[in-house]
KOLLUM-747249 format. One record per atom (N, C-alpha, C): residue number from 1; atom name; x, y, z. Coordinates in nm, 2 decimals, always signed. Example, Ala and Ser with C-alpha at 12.3 -4.5 7.8 and 13.67 -1.06 7.14 Angstrom:
BEGIN
R;n;atom;u;v;w
R;1;N;+1.32;-0.57;+0.78 .
R;1;CA;+1.23;-0.45;+0.78 .
R;1;C;+1.32;-0.33;+0.78 .
R;2;N;+1.28;-0.22;+0.71 .
R;2;CA;+1.37;-0.11;+0.71 .
R;2;C;+1.29;+0.00;+0.79 .
This chain:
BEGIN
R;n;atom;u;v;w
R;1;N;+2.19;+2.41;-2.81 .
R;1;CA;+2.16;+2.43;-2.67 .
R;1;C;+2.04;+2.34;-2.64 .
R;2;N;+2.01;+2.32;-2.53 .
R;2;CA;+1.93;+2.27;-2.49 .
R;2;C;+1.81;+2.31;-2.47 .
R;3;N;+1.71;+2.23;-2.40 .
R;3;CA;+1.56;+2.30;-2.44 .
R;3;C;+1.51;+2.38;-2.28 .
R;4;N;+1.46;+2.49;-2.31 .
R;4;CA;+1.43;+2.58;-2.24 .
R;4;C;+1.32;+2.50;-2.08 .
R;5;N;+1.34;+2.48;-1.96 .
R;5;CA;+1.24;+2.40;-1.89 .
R;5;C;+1.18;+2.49;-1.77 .
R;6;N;+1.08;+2.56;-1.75 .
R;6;CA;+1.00;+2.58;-1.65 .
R;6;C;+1.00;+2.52;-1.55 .
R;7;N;+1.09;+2.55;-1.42 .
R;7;CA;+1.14;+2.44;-1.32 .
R;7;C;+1.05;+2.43;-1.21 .
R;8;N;+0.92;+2.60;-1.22 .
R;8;CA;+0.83;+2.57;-1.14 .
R;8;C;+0.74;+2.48;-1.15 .
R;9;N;+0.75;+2.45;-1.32 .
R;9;CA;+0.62;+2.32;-1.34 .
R;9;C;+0.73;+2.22;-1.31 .
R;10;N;+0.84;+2.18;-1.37 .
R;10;CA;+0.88;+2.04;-1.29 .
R;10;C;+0.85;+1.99;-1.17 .
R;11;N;+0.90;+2.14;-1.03 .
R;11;CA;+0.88;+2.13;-0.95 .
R;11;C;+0.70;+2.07;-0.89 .
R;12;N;+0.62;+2.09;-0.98 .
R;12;CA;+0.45;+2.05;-0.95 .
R;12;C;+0.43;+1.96;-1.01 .
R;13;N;+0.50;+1.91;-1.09 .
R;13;CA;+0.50;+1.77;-1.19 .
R;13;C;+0.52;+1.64;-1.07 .
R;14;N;+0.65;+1.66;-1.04 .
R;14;CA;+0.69;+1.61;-0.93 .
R;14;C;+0.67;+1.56;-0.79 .
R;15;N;+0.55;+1.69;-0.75 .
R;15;CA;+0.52;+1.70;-0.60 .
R;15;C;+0.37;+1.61;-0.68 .
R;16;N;+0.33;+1.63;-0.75 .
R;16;CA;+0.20;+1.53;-0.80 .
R;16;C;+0.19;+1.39;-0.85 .
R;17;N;+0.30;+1.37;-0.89 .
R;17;CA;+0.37;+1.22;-0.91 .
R;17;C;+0.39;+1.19;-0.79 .
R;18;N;+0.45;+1.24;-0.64 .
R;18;CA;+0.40;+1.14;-0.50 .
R;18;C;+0.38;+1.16;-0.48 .
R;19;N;+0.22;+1.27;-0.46 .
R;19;CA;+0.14;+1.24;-0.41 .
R;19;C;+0.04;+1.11;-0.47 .
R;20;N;+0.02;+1.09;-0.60 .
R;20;CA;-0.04;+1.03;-0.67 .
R;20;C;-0.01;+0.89;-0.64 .
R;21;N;+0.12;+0.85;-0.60 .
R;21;CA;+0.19;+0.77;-0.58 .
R;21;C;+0.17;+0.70;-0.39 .
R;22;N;+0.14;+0.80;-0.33 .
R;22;CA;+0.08;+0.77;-0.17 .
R;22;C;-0.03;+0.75;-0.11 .
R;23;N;-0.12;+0.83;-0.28 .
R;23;CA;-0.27;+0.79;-0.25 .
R;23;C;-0.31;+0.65;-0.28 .
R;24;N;-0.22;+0.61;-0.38 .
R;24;CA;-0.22;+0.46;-0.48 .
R;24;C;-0.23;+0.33;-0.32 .
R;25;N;-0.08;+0.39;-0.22 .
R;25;CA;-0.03;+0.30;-0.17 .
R;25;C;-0.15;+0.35;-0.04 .
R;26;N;-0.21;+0.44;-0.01 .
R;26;CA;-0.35;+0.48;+0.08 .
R;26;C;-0.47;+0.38;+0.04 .
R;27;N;-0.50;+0.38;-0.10 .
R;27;CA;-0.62;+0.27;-0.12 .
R;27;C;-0.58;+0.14;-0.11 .
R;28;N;-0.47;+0.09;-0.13 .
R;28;CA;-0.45;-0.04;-0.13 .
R;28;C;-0.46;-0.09;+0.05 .
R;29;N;-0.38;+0.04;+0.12 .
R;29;CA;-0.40;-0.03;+0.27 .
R;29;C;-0.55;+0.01;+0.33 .
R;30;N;-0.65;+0.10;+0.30 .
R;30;CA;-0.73;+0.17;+0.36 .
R;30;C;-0.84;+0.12;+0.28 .
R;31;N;-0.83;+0.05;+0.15 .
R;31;CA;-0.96;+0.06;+0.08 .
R;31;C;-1.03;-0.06;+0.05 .
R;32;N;-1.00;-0.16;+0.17 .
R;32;CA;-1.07;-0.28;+0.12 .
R;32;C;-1.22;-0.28;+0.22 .
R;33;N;-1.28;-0.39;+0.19 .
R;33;CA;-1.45;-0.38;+0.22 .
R;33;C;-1.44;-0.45;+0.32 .
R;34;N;-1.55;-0.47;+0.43 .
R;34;CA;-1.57;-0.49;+0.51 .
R;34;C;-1.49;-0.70;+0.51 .
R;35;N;-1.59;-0.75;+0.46 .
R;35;CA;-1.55;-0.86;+0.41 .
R;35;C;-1.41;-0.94;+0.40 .
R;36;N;-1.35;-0.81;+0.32 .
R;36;CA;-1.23;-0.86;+0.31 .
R;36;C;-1.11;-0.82;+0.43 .
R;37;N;-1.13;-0.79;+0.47 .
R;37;CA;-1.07;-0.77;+0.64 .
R;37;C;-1.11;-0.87;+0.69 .
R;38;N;-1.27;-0.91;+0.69 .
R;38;CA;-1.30;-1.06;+0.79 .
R;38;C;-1.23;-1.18;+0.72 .
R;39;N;-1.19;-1.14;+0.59 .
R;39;CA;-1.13;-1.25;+0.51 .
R;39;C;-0.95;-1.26;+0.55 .
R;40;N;-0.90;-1.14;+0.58 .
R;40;CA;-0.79;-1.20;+0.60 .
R;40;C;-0.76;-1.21;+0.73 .
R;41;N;-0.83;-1.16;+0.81 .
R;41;CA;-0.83;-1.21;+0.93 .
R;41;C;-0.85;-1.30;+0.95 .
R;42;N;-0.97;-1.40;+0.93 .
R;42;CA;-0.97;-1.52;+0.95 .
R;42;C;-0.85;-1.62;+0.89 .
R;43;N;-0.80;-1.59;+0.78 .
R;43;CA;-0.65;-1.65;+0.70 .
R;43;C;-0.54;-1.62;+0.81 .
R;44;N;-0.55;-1.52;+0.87 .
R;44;CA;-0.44;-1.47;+1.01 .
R;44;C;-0.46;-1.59;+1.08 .
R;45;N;-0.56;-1.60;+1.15 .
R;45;CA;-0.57;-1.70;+1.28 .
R;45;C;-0.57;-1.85;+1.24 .
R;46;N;-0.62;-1.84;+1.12 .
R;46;CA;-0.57;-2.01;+1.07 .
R;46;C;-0.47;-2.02;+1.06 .
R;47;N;-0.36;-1.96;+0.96 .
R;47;CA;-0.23;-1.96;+0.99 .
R;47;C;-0.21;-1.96;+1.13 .
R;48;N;-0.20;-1.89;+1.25 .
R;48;CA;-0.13;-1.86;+1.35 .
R;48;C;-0.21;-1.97;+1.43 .
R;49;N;-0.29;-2.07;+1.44 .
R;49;CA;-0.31;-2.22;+1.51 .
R;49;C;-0.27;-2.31;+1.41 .
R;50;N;-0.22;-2.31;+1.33 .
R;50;CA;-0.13;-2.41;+1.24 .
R;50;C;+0.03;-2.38;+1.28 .
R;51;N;+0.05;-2.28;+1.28 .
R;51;CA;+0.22;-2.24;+1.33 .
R;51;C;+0.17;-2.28;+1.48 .
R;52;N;+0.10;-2.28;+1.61 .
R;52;CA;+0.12;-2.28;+1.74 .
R;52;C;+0.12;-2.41;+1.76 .
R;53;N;+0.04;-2.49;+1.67 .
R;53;CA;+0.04;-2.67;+1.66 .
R;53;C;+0.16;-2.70;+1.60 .
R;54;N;+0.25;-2.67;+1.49 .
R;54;CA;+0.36;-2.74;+1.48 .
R;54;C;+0.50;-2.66;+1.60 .
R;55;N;+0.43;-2.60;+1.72 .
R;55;CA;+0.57;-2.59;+1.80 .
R;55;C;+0.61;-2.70;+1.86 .
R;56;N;+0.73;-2.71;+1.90 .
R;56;CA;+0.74;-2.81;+1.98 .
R;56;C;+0.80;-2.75;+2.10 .
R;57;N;+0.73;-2.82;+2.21 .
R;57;CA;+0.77;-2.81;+2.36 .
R;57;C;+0.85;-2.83;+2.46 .
């Protein structure tokens, strides 16, 4: 037979694995420093006047 499983702990195993998993993906978009926002913003607008210079008209 197979082995005996507590499906209310799966069930909390589970709901904690995505949460764990949405906080991960919360710091990466929420958790950078002041800095690094001015940093890629500024990489935004250089890109986007290098793309509006090579349009053609």
């Amino acid at each position: 037979m197979g082995e005996v499983v507590n499906l209310n702990r799966f069930r909390k195993a589970r709901a904690k694995a995505e949460q764990e998993k949405l906080a991960e993906e919360n710091r990466a978009k929420h958790g950078r420093t002041k800095s690094e926002k001015a940093k890629a913003g500024t990489e935004q607008d250089r890109s986007d006047r290098d793309l509006d210079g090579k349009k053609l008209t």
